[in-house]
N, CA, C and O atoms as a MOPAC input file, in Angstrom:
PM7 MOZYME 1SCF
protein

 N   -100.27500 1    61.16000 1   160.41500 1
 C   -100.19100 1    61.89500 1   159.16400 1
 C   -101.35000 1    61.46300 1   158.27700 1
 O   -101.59200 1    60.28200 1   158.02500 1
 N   -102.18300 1    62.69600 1   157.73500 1
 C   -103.37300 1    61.71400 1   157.02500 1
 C   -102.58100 1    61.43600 1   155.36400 1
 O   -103.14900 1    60.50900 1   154.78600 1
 N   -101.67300 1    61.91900 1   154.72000 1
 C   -100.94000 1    60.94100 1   153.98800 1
 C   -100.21200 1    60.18200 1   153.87200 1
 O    -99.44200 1    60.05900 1   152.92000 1
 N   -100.32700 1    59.24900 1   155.17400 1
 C    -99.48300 1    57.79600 1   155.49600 1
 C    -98.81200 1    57.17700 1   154.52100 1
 O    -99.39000 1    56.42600 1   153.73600 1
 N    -97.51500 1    57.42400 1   154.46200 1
 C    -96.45500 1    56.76500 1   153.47100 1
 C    -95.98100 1    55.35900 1   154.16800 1
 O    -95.16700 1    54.61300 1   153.62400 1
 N    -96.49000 1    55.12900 1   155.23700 1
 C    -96.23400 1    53.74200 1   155.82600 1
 C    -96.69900 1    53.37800 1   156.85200 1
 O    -96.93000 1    54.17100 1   157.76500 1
 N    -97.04900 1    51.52300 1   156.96600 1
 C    -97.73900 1    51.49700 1   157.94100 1
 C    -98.34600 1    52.04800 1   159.41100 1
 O    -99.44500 1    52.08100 1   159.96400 1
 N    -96.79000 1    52.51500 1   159.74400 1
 C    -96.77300 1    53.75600 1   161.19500 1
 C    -96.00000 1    54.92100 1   160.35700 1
 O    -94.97800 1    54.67900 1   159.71600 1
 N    -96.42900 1    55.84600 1   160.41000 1
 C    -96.39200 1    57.01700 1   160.21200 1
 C    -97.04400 1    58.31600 1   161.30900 1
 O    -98.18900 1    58.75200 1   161.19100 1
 N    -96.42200 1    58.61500 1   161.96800 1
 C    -96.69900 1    59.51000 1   163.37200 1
 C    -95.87700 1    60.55500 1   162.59900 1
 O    -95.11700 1    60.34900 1   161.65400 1
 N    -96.30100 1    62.14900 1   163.41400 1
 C    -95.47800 1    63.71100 1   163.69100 1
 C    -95.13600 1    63.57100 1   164.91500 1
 O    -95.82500 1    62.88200 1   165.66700 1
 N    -94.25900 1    64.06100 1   165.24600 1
 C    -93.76300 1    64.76100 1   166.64300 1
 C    -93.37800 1    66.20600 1   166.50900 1
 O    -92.31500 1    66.63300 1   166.05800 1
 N    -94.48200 1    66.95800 1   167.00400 1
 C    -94.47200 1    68.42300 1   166.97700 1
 C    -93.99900 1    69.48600 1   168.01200 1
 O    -94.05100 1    69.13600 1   169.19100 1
 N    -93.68300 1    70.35500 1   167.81500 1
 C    -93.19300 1    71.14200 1   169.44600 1
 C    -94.53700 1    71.84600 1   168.69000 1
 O    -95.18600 1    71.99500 1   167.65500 1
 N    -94.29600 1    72.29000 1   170.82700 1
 C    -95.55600 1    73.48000 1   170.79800 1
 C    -95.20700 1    74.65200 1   170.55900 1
 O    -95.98500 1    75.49200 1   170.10600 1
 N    -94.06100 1    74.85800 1   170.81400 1
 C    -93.00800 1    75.93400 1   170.67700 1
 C    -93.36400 1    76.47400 1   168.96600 1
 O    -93.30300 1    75.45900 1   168.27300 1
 N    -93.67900 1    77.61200 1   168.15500 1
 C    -93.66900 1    77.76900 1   166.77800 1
 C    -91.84300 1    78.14400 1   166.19500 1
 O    -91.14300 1    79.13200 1   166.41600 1
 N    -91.52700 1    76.74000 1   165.31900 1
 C    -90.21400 1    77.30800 1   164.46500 1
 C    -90.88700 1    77.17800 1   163.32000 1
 O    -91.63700 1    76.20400 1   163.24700 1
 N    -90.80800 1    78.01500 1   162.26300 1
 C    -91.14300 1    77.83900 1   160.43800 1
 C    -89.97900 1    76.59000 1   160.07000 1
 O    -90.34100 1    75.64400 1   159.37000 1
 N    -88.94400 1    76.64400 1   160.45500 1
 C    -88.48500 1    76.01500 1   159.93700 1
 C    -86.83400 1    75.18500 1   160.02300 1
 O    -86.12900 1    75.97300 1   160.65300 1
 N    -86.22300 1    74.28400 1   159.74600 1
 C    -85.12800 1    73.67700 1   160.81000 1
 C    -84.20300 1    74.98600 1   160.58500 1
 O    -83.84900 1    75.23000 1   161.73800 1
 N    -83.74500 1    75.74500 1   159.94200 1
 C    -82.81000 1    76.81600 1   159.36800 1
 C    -83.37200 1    77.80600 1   160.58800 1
 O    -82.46100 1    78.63300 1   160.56800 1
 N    -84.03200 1    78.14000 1   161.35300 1
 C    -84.58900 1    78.59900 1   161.98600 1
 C    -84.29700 1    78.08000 1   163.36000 1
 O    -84.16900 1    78.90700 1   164.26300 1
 N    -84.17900 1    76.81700 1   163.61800 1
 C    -83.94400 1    76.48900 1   165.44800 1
 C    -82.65100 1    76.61100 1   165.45700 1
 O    -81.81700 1    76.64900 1   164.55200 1
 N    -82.56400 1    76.68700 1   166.96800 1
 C    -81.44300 1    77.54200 1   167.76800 1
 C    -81.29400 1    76.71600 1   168.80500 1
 O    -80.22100 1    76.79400 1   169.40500 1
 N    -82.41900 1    75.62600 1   169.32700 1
 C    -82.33400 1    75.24500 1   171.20600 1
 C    -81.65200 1    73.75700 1   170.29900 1
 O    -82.36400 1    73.24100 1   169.43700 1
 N    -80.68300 1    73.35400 1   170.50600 1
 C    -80.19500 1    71.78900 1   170.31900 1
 C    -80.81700 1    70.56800 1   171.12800 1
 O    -80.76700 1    69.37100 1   170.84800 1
 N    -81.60500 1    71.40400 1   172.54700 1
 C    -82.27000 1    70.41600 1   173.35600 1
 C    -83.70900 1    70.58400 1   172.71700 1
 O    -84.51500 1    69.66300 1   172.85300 1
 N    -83.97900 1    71.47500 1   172.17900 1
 C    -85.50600 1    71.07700 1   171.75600 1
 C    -85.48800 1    70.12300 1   170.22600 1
 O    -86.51800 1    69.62700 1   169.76900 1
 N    -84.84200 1    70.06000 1   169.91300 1
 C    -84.29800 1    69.08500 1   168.57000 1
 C    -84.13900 1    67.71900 1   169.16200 1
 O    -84.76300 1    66.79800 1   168.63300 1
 N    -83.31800 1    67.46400 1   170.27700 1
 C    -83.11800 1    66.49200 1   170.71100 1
 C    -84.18900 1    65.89000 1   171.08400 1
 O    -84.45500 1    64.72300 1   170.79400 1
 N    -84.93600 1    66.69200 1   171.80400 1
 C    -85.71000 1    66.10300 1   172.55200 1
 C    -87.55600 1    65.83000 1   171.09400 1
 O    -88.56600 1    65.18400 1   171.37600 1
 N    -87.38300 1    66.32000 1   170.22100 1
 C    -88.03100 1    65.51800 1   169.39800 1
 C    -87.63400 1    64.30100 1   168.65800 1
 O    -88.54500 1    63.61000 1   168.20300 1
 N    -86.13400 1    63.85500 1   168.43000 1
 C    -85.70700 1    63.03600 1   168.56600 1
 C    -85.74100 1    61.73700 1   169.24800 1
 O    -85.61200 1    60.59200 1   168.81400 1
 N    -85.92400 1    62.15000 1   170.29000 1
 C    -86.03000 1    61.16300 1   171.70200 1
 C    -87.36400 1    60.76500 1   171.84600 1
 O    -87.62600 1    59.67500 1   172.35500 1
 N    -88.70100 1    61.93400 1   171.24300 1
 C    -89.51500 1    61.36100 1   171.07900 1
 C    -90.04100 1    60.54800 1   170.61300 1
 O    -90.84800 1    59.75200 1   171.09500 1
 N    -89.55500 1    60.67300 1   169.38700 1
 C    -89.80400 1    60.17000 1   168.28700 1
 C    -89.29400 1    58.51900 1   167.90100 1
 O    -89.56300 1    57.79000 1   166.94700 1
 N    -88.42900 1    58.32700 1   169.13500 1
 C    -87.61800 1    57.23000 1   169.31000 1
 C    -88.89100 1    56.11300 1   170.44200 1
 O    -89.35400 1    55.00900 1   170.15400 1
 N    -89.08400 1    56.79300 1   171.47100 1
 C    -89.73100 1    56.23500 1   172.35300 1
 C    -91.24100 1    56.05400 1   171.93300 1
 O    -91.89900 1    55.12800 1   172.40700 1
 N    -91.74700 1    56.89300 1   171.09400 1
 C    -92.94500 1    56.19600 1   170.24000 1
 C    -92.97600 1    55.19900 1   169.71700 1
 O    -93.91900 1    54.42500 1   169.88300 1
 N    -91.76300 1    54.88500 1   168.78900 1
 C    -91.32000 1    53.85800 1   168.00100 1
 C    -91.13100 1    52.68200 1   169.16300 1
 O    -91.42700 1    51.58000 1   168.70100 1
 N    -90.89100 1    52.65700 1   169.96100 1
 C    -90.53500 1    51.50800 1   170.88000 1
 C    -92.06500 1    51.33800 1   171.57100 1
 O    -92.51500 1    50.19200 1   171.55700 1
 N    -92.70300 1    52.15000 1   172.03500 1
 C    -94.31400 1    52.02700 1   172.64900 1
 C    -94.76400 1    51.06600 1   171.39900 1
 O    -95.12800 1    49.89300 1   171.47200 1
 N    -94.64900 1    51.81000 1   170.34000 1
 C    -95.75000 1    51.25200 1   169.07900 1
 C    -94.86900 1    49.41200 1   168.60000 1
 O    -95.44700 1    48.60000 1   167.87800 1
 N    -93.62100 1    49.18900 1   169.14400 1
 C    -93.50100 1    47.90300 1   169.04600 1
 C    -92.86500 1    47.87600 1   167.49200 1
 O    -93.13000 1    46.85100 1   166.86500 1
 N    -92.21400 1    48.68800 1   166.93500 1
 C    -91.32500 1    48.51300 1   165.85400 1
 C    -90.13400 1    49.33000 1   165.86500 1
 O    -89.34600 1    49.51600 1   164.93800 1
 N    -90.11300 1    49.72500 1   166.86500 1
 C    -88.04700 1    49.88900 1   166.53000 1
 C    -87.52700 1    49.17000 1   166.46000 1
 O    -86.76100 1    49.28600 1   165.50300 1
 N    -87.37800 1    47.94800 1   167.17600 1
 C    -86.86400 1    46.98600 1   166.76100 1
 C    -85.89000 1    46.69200 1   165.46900 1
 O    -84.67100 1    46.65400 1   165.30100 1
 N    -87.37500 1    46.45000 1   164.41000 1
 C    -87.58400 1    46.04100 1   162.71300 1
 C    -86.53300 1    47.66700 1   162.28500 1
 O    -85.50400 1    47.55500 1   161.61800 1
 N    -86.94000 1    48.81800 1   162.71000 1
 C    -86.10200 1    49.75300 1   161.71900 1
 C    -87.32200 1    50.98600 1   162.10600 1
 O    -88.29300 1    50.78300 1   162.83400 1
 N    -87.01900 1    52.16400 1   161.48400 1
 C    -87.60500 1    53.27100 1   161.32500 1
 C    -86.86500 1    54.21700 1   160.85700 1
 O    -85.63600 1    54.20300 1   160.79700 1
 N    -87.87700 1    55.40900 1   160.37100 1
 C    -86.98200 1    56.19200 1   158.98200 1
 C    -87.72900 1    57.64100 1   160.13600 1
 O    -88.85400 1    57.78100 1   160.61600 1
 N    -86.49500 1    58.47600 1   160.21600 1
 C    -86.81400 1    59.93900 1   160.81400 1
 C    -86.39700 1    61.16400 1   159.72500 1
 O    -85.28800 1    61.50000 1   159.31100 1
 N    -88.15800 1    61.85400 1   159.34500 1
 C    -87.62100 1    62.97000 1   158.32500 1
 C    -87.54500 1    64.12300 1   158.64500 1
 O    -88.06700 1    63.96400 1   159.74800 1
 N    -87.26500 1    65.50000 1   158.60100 1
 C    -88.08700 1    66.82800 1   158.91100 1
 C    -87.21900 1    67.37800 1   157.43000 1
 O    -86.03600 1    67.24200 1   157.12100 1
 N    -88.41200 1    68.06400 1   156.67600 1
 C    -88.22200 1    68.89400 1   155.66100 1
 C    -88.30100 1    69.77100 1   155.29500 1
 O    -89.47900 1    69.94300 1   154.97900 1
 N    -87.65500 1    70.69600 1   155.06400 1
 C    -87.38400 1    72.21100 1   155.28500 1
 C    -87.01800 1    73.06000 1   154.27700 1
 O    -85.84100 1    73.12900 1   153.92400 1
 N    -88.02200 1    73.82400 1   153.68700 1
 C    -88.57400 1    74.52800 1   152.84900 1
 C    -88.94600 1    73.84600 1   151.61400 1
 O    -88.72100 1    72.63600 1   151.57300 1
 N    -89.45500 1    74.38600 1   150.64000 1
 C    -89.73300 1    74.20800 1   149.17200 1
 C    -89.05100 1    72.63100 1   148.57800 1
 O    -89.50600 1    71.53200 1   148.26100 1
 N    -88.24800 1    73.02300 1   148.62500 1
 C    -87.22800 1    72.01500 1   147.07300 1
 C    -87.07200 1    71.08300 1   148.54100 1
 O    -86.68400 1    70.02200 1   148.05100 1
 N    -87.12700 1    70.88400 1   149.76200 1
 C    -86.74000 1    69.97300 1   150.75000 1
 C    -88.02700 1    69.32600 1   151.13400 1
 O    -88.04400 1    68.42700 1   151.97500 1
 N    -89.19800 1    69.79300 1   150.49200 1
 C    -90.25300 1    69.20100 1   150.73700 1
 C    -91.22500 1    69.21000 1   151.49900 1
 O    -92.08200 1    68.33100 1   151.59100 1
 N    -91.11500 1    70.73600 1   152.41000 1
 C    -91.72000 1    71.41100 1   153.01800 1
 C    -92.97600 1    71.86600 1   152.74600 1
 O    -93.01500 1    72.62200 1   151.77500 1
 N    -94.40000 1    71.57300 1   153.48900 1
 C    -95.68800 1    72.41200 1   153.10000 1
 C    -96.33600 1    73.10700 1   154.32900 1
 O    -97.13900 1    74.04000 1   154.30200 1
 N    -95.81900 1    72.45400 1   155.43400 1
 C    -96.31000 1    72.98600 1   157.03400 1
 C    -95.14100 1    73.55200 1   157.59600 1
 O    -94.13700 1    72.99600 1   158.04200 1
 N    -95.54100 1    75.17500 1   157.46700 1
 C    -94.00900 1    75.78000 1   157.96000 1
 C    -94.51400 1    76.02600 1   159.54200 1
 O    -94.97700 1    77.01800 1   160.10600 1
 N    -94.20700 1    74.64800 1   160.00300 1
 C    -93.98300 1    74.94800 1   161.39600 1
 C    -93.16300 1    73.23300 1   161.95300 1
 O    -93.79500 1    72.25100 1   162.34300 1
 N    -91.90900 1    73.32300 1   161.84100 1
 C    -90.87800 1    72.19700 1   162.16800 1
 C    -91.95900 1    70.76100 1   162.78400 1
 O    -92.78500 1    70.99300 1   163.66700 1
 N    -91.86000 1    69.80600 1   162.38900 1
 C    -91.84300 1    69.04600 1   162.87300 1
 C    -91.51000 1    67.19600 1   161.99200 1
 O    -91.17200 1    67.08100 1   160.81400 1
 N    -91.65300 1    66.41800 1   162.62500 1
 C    -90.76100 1    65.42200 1   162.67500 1
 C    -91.73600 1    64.17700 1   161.97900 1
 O    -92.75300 1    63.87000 1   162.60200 1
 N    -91.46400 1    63.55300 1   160.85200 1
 C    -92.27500 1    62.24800 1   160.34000 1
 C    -91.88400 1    61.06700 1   160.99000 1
 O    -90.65600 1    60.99600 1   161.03300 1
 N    -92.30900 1    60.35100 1   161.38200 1
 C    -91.83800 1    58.89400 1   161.75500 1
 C    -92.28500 1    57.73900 1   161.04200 1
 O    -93.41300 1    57.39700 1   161.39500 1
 N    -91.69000 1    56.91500 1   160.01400 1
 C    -92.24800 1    55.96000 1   159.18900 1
 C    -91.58500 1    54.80500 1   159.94100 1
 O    -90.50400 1    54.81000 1   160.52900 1
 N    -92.50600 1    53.77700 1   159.78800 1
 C    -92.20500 1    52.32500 1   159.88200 1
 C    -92.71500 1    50.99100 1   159.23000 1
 O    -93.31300 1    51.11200 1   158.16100 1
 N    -92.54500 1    49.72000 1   159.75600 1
 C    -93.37900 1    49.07800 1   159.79600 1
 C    -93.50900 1    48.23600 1   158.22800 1
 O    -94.51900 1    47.63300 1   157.86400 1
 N    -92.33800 1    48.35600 1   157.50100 1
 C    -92.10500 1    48.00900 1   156.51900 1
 C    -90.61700 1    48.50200 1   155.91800 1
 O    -90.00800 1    49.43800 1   156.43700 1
 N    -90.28200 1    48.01700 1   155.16200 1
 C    -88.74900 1    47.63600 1   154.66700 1
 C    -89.11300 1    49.00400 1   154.09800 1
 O    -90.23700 1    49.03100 1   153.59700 1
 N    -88.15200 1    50.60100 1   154.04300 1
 C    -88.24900 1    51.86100 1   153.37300 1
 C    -86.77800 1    51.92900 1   152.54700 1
 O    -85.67700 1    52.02600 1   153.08900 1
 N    -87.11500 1    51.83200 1   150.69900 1
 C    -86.14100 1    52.00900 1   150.08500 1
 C    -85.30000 1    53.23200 1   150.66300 1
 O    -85.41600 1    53.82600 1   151.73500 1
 N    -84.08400 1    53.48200 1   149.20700 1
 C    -83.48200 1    54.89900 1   149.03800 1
 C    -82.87100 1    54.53000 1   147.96900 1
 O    -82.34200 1    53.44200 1   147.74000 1
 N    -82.98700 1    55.97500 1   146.93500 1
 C    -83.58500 1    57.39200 1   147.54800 1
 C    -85.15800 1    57.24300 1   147.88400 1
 O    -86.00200 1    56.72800 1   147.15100 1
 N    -85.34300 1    57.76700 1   149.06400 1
 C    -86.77200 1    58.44200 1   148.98800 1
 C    -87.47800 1    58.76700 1   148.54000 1
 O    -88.63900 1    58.53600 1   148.87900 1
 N    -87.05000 1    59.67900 1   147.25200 1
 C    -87.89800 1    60.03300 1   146.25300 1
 C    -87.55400 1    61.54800 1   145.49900 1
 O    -88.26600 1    61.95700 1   144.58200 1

């Protein structure tokens, strides 16, 4: 992400085009960004410590790339709320 909100900060994108989560339908293609997004975190050597999984969907949810995909933050202690 080039506005890195934390030390690791990765997307996990389908190639597949959804605008948006209100929009998917496949529960395995959800999952399976999930799962990605999990096994990155373990390659990159901080699941362990914790990690924060976002996807935001539309306007007021914080949406600017209408095409679904998945933030992965780590690599430091992440309050809440978010923001």
């Amino acid at each position: 992400d080039i506005g890195a909100q934390a030390p690791h900060h990765f997307l996990v994108i389908p190639k597949q085009h959804i605008s948006t989560l209100n929009e998917a339908s496949d529960p395995a293609l959800i999952g399976k960004l999930s799962l990605t997004a999990s096994k990155i975190a373990k390659d990159l050597g901080f699941a362990d410590e914790g990690y924060r999984v976002v996807m935001n969907c539309n306007e007021d949810g914080g949406q600017t790339v209408y095409h679904i995909h998945l933030h992965c933050l780590g690599g430091r202690s992440l309050s809440w709320p978010p923001g």
